[in-house]
N, C-alpha and C positions, 0 to 999 in steps of 0.2 A: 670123281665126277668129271666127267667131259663133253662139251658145249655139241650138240647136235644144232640140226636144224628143226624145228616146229611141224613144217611138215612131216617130217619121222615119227610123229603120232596117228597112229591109223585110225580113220573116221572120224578124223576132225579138219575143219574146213573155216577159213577165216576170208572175210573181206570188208573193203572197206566202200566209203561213198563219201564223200564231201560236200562242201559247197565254198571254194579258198574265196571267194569273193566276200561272202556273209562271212565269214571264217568258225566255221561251225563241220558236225560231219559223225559219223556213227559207222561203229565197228561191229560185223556180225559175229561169233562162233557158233558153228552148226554142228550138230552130233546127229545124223538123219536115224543111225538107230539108236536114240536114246544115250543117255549117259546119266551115271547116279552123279546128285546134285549135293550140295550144300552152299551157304549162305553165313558170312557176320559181318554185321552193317557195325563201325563203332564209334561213327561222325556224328552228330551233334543234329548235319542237318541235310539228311539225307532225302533224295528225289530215287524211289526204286519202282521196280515192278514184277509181284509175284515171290516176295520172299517169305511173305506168312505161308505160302506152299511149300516150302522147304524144312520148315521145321520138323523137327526127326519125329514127332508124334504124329505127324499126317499123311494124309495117305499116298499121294503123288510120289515116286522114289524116282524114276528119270524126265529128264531134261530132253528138249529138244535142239535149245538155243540159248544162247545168253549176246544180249542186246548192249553195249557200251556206246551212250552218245553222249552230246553235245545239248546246248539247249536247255539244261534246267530242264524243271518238271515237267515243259513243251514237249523237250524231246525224248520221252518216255512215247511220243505215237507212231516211233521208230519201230517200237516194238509188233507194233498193228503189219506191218511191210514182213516181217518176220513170217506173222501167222498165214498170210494169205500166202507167201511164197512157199512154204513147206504144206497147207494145205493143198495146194497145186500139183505137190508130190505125190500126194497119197501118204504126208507124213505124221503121226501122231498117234493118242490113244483113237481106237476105234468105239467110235460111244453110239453106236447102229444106225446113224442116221451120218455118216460120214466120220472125220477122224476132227481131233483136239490138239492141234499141237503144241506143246508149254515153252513158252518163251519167256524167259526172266531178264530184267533188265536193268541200267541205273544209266544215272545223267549227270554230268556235270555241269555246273555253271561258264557259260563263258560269254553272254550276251553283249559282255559290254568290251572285248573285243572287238568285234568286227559289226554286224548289221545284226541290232536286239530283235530283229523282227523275222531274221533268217535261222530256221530251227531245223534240226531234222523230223520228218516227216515220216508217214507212210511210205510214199515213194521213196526214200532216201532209204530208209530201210530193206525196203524190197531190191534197190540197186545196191547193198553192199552185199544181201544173198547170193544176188546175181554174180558177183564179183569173183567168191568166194571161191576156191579150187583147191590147185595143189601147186600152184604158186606159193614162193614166201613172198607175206606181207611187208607192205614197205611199213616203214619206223617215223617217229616226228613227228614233222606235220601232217598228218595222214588219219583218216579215219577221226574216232575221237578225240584222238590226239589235234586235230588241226588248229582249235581256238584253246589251248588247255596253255596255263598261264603258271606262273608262282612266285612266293614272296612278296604277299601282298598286304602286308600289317598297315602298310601306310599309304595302300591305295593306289590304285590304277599307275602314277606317277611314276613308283619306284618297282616295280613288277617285271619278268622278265618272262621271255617265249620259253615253255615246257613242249612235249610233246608226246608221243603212245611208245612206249617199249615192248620190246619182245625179249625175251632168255630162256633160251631150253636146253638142258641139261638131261644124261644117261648116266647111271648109275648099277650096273648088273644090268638086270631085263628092264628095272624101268627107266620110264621118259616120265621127263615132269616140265611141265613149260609155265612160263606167267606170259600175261599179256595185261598191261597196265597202260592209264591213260593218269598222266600226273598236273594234276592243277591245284596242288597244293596253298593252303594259306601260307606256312612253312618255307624251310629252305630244303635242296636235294644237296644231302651228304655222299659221296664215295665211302663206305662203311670200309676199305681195305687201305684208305689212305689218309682219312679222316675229313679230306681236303671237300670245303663247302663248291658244288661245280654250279650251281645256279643258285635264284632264291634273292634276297633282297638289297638290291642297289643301294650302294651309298649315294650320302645325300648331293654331292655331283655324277653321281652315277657315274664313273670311272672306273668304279670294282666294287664287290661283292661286300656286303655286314651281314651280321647276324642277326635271324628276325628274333632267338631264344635273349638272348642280347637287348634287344628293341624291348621287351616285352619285360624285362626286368627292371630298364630304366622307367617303364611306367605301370609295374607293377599295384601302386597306386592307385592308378586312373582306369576311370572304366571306358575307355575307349572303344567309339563303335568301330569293329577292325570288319575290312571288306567280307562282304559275305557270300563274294562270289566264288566259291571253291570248289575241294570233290575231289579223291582220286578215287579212281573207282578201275579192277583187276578182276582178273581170272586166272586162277590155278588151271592147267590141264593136264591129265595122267593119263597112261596106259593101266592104272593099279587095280584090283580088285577092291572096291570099298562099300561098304555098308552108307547107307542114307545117312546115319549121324556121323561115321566116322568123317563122310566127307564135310560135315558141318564145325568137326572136331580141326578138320588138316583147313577150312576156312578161317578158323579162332585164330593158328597157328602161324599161320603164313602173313598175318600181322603183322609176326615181329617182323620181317622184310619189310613191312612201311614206315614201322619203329627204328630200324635203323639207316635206312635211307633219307626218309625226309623227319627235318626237326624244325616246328615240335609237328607233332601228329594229331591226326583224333581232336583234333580243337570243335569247341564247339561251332565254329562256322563251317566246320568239313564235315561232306556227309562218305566219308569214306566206305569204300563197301568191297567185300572178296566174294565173290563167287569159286566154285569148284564144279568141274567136271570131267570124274572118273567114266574112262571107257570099259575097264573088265578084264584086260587081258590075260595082269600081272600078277602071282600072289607078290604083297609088300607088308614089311613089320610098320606100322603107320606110322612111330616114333622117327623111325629112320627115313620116311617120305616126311613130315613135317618139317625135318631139319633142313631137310633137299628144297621143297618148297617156299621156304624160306629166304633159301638161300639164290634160287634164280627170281625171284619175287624183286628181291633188294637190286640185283644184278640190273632186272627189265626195268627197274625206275632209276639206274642212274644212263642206264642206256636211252630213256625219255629223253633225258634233261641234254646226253651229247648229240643226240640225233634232228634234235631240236633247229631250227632257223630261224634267223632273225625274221620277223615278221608282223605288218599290223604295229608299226613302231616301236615293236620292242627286241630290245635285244638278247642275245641267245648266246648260250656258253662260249660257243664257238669265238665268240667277241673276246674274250677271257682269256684265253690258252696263249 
């Protein structure tokens, strides 16, 4: 396996739009000819849009876009900036009265960083289209990543700056990228070192505890644990994949947030994978699941070091 660049995936286009003031902000991926999709949401408490279309028994098999913002269930109207900007193209299914084009999306919580009333938008969404090129994306604070947070068992207090990663990897002919925005309830583990690099402040906040830890001292208790959360990713390939397989390599690419961030999949996270296969490459899927996986884990600790102190909190970099 060796680390390319993101854009080294042909017909694929990424950009971003913010607002660092509101501390909010949404991440486009554009495929303008289509790309076969898949989908598995395994968060507890998820804000999506368009994944009952993805399921392998229906009829939609490509993607136009997949939409990652900010905002909570707000900014799900990111996705709207999406539609008009690729209908503008001439991009989508053509349904004889003009085209359709399928934009699927998901949001994470982060409101109550920065200004709860500053969300992404339509526009915000049409300007990270805009954006979108063959430029590399910047990482961090950036896009949905801007207000994206973690280790937050005990609440806004002891929470630290997260932020959006990127990892793309080559492997023979194919290319496999992740693109993740991490706002974990949980902590971001290093899975080649073991070492916790973000995630929940101790109680002078001088350095890092564990929230698995937290969570067993009050085992017990039903404590209402912050509900602001979400990581929410994209697999992207060169592969050839079938509609379910890609819903099969979404299941998959899980374990990259299972060993990245702990714990995971809590029920105040509405975690969610998307995939989008371009067509190139014939691939043995087992052997792209594993790859997938594996830059998935990479892009989420690349989140957490890429991350800036910001919006008074503090960020890995405080740590080293």
């Amino acid at each position: 396996m060796k680390e390319i660049k993101i854009t080294e995936i042909k017909g694929i286009k990424i950009g971003h739009a913010q607002d660092f003031t509101g501390a909010t902000g949404c991440t486009a991926i554009l495929c303008e000819e289509g790309a076969f999709a898949g989908v598995d949401v395994r968060g507890g408490a998820p804000a999506s849009r368009e994944t009952e279309l993805l399921k392998s028994v229906n009829m939609v098999e490509r993607i136009h876009a997949v939409m990652l913002s900010g905002g909570s269930a707000y900014g799900l109207d990111a996705c709207a900036g999406a539609m008009q900007f690729l209908e503008e193209k001439g991009v989508g299914f053509d349904v004889g009265v003009g085209v359709v084009p399928i934009v699927c999306g998901a949001s994470l919580f982060d409101l109550v960083v920065g200004d709860a009333k500053c969300r992404p938008d339509k526009a915000m969404g049409y300007a990270a289209c805009e954006a979108a090129g063959t430029a590399e994306p910047e990482e961090g604070n950036a896009g949905a990543g801007t207000g994206a947070s973690v280790g937050k068992f005990f609440g806004i207090d002891r929470m630290m700056k997260s932020g959006l990663g990127i990892y793309a990897a080559q492997v023979g002919d194919i290319k496999c990228a992740a693109v993740v925005a991490v706002n974990a309830l949980g902590d971001v583990i290093d899975p080649e070192t073991g070492e916790q690099i973000a995630g929940l402040l101790s109680e002078d906040k001088s350095g890092l505890t564990s929230t698995v830890s937290a969570m067993y001292d009050e085992i017990d208790k039903n404590r209402n644990v912050f509900s602001g959360n979400t990581t929410i990713g994209c697999i992207i390939t060169n592969a050839k994949l079938t509609k379910p397989q890609c819903n099969k390599l979404a299941s998959i690419a899980h374990n990259g947030f299972a060993r990245a961030i702990q714990p995971v999949h809590t029920s105040a996270d509405g975690d969610t994978i998307f995939v989008m296969a371009t067509g190139e490459a014939a691939v043995a899927p087992d052997g792209l699941g594993a790859l997938a996986a594996d830059v998935m884990a990479k892009a989420i600790v690349r989140a957490a070091h890429k991350a800036k102190p910001a919006y008074g909190l503090k960020a890995a970099e405080n740590f080293r």
